[in-house]
C-alpha beads as a LAMMPS data file, in Angstrom:
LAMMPS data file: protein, C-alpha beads

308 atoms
307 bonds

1 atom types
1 bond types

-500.0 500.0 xlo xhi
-500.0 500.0 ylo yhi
-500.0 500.0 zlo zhi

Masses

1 110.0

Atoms # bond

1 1 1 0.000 0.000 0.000
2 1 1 1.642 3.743 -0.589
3 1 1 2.816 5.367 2.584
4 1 1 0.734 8.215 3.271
5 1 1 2.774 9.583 6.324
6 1 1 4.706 12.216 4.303
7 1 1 0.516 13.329 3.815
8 1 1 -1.774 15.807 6.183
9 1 1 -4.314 14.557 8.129
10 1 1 -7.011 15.016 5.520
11 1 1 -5.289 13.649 2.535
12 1 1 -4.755 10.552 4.137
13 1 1 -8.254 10.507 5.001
14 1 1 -8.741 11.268 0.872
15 1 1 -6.319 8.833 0.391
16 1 1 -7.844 5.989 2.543
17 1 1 -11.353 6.744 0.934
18 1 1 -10.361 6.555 -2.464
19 1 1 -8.986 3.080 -1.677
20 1 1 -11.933 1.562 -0.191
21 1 1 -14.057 3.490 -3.322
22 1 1 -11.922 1.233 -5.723
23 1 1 -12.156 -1.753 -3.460
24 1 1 -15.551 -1.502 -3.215
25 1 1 -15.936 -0.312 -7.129
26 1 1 -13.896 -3.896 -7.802
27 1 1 -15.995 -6.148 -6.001
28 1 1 -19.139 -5.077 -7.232
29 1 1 -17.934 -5.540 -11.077
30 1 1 -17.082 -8.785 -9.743
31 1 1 -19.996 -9.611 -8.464
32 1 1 -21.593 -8.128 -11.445
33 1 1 -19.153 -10.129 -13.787
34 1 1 -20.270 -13.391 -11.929
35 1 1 -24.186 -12.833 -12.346
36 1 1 -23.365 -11.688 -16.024
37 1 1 -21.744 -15.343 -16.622
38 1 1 -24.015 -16.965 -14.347
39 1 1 -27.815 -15.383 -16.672
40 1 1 -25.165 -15.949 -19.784
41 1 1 -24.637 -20.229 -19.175
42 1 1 -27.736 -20.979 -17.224
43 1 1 -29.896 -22.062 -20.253
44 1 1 -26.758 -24.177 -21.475
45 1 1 -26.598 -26.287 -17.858
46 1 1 -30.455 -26.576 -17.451
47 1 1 -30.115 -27.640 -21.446
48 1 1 -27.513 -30.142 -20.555
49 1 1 -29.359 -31.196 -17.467
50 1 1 -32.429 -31.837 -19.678
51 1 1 -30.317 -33.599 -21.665
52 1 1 -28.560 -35.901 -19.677
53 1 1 -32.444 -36.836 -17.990
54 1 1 -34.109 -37.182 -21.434
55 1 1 -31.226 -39.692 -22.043
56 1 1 -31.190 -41.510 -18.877
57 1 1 -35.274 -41.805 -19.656
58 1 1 -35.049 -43.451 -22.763
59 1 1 -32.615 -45.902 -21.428
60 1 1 -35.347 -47.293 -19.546
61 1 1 -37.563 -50.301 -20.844
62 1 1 -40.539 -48.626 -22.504
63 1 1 -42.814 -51.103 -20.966
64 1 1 -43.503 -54.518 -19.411
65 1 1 -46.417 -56.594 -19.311
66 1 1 -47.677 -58.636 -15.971
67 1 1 -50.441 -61.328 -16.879
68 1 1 -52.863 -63.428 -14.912
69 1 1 -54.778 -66.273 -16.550
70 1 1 -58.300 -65.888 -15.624
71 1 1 -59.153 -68.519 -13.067
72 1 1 -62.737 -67.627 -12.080
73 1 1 -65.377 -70.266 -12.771
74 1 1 -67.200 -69.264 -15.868
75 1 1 -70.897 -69.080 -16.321
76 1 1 -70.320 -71.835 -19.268
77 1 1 -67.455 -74.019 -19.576
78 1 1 -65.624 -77.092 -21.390
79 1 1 -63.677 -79.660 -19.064
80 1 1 -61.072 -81.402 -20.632
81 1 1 -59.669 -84.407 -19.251
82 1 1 -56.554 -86.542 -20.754
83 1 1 -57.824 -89.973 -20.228
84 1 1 -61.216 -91.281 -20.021
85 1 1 -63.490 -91.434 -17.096
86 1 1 -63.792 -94.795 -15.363
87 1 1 -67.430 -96.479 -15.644
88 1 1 -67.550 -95.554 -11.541
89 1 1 -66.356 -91.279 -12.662
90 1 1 -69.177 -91.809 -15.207
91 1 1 -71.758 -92.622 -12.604
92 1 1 -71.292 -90.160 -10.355
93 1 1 -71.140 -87.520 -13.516
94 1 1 -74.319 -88.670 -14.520
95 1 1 -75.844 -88.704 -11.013
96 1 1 -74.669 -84.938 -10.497
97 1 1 -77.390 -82.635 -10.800
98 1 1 -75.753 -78.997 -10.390
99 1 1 -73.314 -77.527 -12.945
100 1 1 -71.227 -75.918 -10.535
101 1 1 -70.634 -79.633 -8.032
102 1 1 -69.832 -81.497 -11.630
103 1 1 -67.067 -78.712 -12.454
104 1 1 -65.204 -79.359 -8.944
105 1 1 -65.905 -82.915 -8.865
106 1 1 -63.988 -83.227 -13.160
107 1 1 -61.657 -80.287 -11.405
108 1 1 -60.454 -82.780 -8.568
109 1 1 -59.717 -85.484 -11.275
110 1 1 -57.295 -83.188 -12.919
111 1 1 -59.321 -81.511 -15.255
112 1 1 -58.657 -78.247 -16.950
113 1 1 -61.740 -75.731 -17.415
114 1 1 -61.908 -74.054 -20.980
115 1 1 -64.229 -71.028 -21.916
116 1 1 -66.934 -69.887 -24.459
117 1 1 -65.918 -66.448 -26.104
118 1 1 -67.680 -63.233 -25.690
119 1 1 -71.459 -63.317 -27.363
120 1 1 -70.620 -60.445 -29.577
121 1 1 -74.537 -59.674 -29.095
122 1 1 -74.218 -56.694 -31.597
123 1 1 -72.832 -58.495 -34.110
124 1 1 -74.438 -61.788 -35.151
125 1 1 -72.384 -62.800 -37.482
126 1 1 -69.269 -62.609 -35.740
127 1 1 -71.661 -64.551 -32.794
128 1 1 -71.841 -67.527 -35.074
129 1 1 -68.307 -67.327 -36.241
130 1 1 -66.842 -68.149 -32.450
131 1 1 -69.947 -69.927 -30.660
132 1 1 -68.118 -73.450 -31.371
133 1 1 -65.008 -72.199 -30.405
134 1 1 -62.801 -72.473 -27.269
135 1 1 -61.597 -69.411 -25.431
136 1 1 -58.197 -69.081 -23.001
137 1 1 -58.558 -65.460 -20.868
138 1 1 -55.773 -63.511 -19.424
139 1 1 -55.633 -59.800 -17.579
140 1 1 -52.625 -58.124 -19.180
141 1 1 -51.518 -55.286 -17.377
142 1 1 -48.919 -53.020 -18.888
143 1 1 -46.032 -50.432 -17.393
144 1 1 -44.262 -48.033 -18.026
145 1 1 -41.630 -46.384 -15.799
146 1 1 -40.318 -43.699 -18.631
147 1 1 -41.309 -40.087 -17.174
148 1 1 -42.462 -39.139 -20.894
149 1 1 -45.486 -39.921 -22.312
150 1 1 -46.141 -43.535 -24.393
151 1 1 -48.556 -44.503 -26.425
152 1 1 -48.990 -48.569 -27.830
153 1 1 -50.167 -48.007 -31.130
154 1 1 -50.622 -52.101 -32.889
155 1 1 -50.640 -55.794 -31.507
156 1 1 -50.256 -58.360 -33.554
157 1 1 -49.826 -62.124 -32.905
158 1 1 -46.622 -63.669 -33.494
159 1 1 -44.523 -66.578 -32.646
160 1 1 -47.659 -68.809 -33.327
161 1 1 -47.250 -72.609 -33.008
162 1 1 -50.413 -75.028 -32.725
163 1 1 -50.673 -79.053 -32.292
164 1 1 -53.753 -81.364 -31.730
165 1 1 -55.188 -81.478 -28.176
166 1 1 -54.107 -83.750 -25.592
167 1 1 -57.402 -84.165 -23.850
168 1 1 -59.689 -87.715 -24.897
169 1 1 -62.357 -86.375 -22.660
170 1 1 -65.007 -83.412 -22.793
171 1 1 -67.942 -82.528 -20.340
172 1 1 -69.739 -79.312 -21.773
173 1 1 -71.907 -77.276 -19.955
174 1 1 -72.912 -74.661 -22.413
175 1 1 -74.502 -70.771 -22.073
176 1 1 -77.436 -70.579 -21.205
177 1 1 -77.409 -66.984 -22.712
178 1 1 -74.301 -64.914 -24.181
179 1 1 -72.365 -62.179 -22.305
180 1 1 -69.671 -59.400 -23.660
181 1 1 -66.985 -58.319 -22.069
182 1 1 -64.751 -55.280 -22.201
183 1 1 -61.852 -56.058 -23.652
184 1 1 -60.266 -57.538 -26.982
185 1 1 -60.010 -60.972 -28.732
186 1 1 -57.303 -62.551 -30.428
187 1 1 -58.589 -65.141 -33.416
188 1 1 -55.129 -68.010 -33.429
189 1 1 -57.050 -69.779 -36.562
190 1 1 -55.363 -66.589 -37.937
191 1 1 -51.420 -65.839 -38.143
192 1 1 -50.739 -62.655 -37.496
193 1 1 -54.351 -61.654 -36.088
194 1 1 -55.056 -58.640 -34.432
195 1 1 -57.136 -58.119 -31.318
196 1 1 -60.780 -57.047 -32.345
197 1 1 -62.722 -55.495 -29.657
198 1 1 -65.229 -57.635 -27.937
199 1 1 -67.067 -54.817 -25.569
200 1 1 -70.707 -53.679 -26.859
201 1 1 -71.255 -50.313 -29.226
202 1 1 -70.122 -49.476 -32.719
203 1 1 -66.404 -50.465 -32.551
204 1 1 -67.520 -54.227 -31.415
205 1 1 -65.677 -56.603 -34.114
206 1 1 -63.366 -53.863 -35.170
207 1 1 -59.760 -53.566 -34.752
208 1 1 -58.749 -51.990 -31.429
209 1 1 -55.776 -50.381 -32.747
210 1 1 -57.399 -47.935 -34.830
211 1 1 -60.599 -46.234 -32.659
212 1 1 -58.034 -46.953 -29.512
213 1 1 -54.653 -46.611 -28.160
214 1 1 -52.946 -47.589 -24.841
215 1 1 -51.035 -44.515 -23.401
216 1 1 -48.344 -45.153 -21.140
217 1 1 -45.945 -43.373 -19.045
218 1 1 -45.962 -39.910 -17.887
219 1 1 -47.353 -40.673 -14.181
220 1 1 -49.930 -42.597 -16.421
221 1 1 -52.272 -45.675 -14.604
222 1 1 -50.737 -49.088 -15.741
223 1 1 -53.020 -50.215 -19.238
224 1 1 -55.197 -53.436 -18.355
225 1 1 -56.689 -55.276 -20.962
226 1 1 -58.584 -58.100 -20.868
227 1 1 -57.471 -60.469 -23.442
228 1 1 -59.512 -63.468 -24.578
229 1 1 -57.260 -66.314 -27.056
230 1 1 -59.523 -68.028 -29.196
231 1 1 -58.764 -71.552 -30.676
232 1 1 -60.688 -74.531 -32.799
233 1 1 -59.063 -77.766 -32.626
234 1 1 -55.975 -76.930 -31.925
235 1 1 -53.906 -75.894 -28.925
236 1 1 -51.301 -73.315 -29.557
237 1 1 -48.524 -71.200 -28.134
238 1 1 -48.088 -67.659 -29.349
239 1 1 -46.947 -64.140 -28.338
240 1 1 -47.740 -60.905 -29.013
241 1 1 -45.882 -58.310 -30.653
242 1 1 -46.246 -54.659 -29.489
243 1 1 -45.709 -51.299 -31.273
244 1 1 -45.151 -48.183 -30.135
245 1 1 -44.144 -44.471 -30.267
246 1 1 -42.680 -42.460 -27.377
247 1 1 -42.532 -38.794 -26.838
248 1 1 -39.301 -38.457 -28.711
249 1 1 -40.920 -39.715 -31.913
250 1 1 -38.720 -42.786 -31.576
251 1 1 -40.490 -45.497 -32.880
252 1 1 -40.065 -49.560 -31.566
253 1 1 -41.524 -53.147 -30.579
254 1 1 -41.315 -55.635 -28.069
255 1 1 -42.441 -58.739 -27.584
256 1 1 -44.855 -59.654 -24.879
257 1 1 -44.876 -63.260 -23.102
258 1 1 -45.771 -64.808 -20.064
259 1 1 -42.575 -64.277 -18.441
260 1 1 -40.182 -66.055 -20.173
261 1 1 -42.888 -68.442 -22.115
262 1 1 -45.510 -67.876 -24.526
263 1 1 -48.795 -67.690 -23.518
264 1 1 -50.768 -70.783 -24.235
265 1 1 -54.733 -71.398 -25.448
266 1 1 -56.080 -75.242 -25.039
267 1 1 -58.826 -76.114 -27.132
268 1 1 -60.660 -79.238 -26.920
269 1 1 -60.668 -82.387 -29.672
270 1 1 -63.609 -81.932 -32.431
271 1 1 -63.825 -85.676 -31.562
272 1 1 -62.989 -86.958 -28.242
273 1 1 -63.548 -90.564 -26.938
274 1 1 -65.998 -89.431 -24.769
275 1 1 -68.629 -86.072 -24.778
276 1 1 -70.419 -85.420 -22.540
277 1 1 -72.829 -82.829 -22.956
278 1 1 -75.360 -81.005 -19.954
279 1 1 -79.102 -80.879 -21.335
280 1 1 -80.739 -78.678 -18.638
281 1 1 -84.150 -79.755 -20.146
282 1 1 -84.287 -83.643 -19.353
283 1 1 -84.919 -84.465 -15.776
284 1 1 -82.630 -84.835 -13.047
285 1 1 -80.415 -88.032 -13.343
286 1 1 -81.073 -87.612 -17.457
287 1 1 -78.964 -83.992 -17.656
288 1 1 -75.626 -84.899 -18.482
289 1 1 -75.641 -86.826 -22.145
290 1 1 -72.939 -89.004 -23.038
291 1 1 -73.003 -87.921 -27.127
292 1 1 -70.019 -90.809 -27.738
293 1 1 -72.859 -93.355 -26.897
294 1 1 -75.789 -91.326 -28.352
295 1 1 -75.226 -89.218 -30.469
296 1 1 -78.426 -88.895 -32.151
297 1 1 -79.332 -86.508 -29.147
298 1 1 -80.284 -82.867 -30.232
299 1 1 -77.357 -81.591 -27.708
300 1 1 -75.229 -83.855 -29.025
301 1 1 -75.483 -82.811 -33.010
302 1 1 -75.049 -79.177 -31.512
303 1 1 -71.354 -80.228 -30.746
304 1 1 -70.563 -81.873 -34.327
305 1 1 -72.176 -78.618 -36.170
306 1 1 -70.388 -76.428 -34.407
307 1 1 -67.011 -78.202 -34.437
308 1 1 -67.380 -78.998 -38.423

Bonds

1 1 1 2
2 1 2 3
3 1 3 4
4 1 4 5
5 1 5 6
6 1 6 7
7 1 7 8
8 1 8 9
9 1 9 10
10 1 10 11
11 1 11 12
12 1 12 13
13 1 13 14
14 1 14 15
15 1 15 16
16 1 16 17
17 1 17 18
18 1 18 19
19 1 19 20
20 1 20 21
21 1 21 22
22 1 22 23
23 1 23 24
24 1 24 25
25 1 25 26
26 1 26 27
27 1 27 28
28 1 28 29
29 1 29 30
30 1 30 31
31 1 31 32
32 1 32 33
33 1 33 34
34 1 34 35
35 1 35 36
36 1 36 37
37 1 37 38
38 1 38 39
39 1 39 40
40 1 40 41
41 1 41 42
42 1 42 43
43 1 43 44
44 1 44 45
45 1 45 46
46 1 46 47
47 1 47 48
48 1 48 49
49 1 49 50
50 1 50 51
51 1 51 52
52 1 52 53
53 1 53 54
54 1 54 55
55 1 55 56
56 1 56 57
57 1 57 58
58 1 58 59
59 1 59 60
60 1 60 61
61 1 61 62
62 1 62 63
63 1 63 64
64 1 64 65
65 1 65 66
66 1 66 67
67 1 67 68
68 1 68 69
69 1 69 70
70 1 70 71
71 1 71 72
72 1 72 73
73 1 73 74
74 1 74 75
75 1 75 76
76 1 76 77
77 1 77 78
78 1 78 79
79 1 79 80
80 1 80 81
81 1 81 82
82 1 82 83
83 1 83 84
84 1 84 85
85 1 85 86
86 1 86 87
87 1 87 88
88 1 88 89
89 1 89 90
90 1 90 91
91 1 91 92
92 1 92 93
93 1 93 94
94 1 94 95
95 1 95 96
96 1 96 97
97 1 97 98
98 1 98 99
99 1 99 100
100 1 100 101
101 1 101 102
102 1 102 103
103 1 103 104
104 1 104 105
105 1 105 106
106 1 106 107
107 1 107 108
108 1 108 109
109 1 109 110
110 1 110 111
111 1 111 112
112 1 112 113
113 1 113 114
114 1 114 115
115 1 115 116
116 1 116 117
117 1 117 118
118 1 118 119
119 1 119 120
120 1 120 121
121 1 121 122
122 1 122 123
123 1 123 124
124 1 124 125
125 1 125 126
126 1 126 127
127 1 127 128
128 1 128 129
129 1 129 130
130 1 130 131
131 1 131 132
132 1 132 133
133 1 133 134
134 1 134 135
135 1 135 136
136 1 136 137
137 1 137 138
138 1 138 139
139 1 139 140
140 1 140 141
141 1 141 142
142 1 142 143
143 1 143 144
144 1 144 145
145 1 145 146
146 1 146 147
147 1 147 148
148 1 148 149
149 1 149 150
150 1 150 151
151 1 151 152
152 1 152 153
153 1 153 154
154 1 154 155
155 1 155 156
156 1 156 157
157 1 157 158
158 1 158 159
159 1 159 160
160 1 160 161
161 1 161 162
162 1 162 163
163 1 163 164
164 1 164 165
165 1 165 166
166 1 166 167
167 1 167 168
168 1 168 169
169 1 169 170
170 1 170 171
171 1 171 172
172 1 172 173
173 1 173 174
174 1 174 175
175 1 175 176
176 1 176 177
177 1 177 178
178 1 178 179
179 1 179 180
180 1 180 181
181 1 181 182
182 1 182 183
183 1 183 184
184 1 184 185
185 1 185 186
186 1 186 187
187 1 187 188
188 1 188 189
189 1 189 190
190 1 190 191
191 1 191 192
192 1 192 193
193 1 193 194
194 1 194 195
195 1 195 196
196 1 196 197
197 1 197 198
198 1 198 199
199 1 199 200
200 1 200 201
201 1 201 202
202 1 202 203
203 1 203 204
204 1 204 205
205 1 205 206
206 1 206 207
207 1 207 208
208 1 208 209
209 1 209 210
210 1 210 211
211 1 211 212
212 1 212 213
213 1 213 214
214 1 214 215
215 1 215 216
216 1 216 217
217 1 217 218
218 1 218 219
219 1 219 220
220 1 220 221
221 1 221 222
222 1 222 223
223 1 223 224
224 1 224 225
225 1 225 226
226 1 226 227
227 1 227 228
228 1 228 229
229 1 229 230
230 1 230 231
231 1 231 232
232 1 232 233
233 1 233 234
234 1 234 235
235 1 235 236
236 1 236 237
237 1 237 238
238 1 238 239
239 1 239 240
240 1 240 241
241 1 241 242
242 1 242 243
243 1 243 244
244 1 244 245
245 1 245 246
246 1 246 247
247 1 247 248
248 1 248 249
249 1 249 250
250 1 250 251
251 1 251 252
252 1 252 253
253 1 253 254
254 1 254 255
255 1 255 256
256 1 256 257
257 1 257 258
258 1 258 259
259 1 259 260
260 1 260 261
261 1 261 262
262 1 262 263
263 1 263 264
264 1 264 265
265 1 265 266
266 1 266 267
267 1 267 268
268 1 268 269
269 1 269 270
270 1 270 271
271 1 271 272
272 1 272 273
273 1 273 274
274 1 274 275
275 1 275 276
276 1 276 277
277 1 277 278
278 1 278 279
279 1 279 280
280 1 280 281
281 1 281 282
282 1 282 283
283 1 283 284
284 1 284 285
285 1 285 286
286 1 286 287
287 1 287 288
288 1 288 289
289 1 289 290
290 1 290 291
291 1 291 292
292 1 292 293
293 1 293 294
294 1 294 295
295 1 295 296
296 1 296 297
297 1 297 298
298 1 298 299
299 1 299 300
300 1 300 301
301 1 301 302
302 1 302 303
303 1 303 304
304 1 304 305
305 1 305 306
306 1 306 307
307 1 307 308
């Protein structure tokens, strides 16, 4: 600092103040300089911070799938049994008189319970079409952890690979009147189907991806769908191929599964050793037909036209 002793009183006083003027005068340019820098490069971090988070969000799986067969006892059903039933199993068939105690009674033999598909009550001749047919339900519920929005914009079966049933016995306990459901339907007689939508109105029998899209993401509720598999004579194994389009106009597919496997739809033989078919208008101890030893029975020519 210059020596100010060789200085009167009030120049060093003059002297002093002009040093803490330029001090001060310093520090706020300084500070100034900083903010300048600071306004001037804040738009380029939050940029590269926008950046690095859009990145980080697209490394992320656009979605996964979780699926639940559909286990609830259907108002209608097939059984399906590999082997046949023993003259004693027959009896006690024949000697049940409620649907429901002749479902847990083939159940506890080992047998597998297959489904009608939805009525389609608006559209009769898609009604027709799938009355004969057999029907394997799942709930597919579908996530998304991505932060930006995604939509699912096609399905498409894939991956499709069908053999002859395994099952030599049938008990049928058909509808007693059709239901819909809200949800779509996948037709396996068809490679490469698309689901068709299956809940009552205008769009029932159309495509689903075309009136509707699934939109994932963003916060958004996980997508359920209820899918219904639908099969004639033969079991099959298939998978489902996804598209979609995310919020960065990127473009993709995966594959959905059940876990690591395909899903699978059973369907039961057009001619199995033994039918047995539930005729709710004979009397008790007459309701359950056997069609393999007569089938002249009106139920039992219901079966053959339906399964061709």
């Amino acid at each position: 600092m210059p020596n100010t002793l060789h200085l009167s009183s009030a120049g060093r006083w003059k002297a002093i103040a002009l040093r803490v003027a330029v001090g001060v005068g310093l520090a706020v340019a300084g500070a100034v300089g900083v903010l300048v820098w600071q306004l001037a490069t804040e738009p380029v971090v939050t940029r590269s911070g926008q950046e690095t988070e859009d990145a980080l969000d697209m490394e992320e799986t656009p979605f996964t799938a979780g699926v639940d067969y559909d286990g609830t006892p259907p108002a209608a059903w097939k059984i399906v049994l590999d082997r046949p039933l023993t003259p004693a199993e027959q009896r006690r068939l024949a000697a049940t008189v409620h649907p429901e105690d002749a479902r847990d009674f083939l159940t506890s033999l080992g047998g597998r319970t297959l489904r009608y598909p939805a009525a389609f009550e608006g559209r009769s001749d898609l009604a027709q079409a799938y009355f004969g047919r057999d029907a394997t339900v799942l709930h597919m519920d579908l996530f998304s952890k991505r932060k930006a929005p995604l939509t699912i914009t096609w399905m498409e079966v894939v991956n499709l690979s069908c053999h002859a049933p395994t099952a030599r016995t049938v008990v049928v306990f058909p509808p007693q009147g059709g239901a819909d459901y809200e949800g779509v339907l996948f037709d396996l007689a068809r490679p490469g189907a698309v689901p068709i939508i299956t809940d009552e109105g205008s769009h029932q029998g159309q495509p689903y991806f075309g009136p509707r899209r699934i939109a994932l993401g963003d916060g958004a509720s996980p997508g359920g769908l209820r899918v219904e598999a639908v099969t004639q004579g033969r079991s099959c194994t298939w998978e489902i191929k996804a598209k979609y389009r995310d919020a960065y106009q990127h473009f993709g597919s995966l594959t959905l599964k059940d876990g690591t496997k395909p899903f699978c739809a059973e369907a039961a033989p057009s001619r199995p050793g033994q039918l047995w078919y539930m005729d709710a208008s004979k009397p008790d101890g007459q309701q359950w037909v056997p069609c393999h030893v007569r089938p002249e029975e009106d139920t039992c020519r219901e079966w053959r036209e339906t399964r061709g």
